[in-house]
C-alpha positions, 0 to 999 in steps of 0.5 A, a space after each residue: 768097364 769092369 774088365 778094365 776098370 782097376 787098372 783105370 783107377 791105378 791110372 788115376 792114382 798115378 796122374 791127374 785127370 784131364 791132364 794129357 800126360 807123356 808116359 812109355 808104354 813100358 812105364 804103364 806095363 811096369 806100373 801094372 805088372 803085366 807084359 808090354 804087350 797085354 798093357 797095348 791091350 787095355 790102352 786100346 780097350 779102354 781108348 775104344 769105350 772112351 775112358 781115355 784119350 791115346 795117342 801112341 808115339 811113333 818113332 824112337 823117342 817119342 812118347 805116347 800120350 794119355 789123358 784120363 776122361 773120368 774122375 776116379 770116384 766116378 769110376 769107382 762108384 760105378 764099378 761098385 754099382 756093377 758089383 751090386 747089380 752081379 750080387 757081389 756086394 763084399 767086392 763092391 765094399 772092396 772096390 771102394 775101400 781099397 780105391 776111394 774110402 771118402 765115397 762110402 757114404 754116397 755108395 750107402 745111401 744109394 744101396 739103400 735106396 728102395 727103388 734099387 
């Protein structure tokens, strides 16, 4: 989930979850920056850990669909907690604040449980 984990949340901060939402591809490669090709790569990547429902649109014309399966502060609480266990303490702060500041507090109570 880490590889691919910032770019599920700016997923997030572009649509609603558990919405099934119609976007192009190119849409998605824009938002990221990143070459059509690479963003079929993370689509595909994180469809395969179910992170996220993809339906590609076949055809000319019609759009792919996606759904978000996880809420966002779940996501970044999690990738905080991979930072800590990899001993990268700053970017787990980082990840928080930089994605969801609100969920700082519950991250602290957990960093500072000793049976961590």
């Amino acid at each position: 989930m880490m590889r691919y984990g910032t770019y599920y949340l700016q997923l997030c901060d572009l649509f609603s979850t558990e919405d099934l939402i119609e976007v192009p591809l190119t849409r998605l490669a824009e938002e990221w920056k990143i070459t059509t090709r690479y963003a079929k790569k993370i689509i595909q990547e994180l469809h395969k850990q179910q992170i996220i429902e993809w339906t590609p649109g076949r055809g000319r014309g019609n759009l792919s669909k996606l759904r978000l399966l996880y809420d966002k502060h779940e996501v970044v609480i999690g990738l905080a907690k991979e930072h800590v266990r990899k001993r990268k303490i700053q970017e787990a702060f980082s990840v928080i604040q930089t994605h969801a500041p609100e969920v700082k507090e519950n991250f602290v109570d957990w960093l500072s449980d000793p049976s961590l």
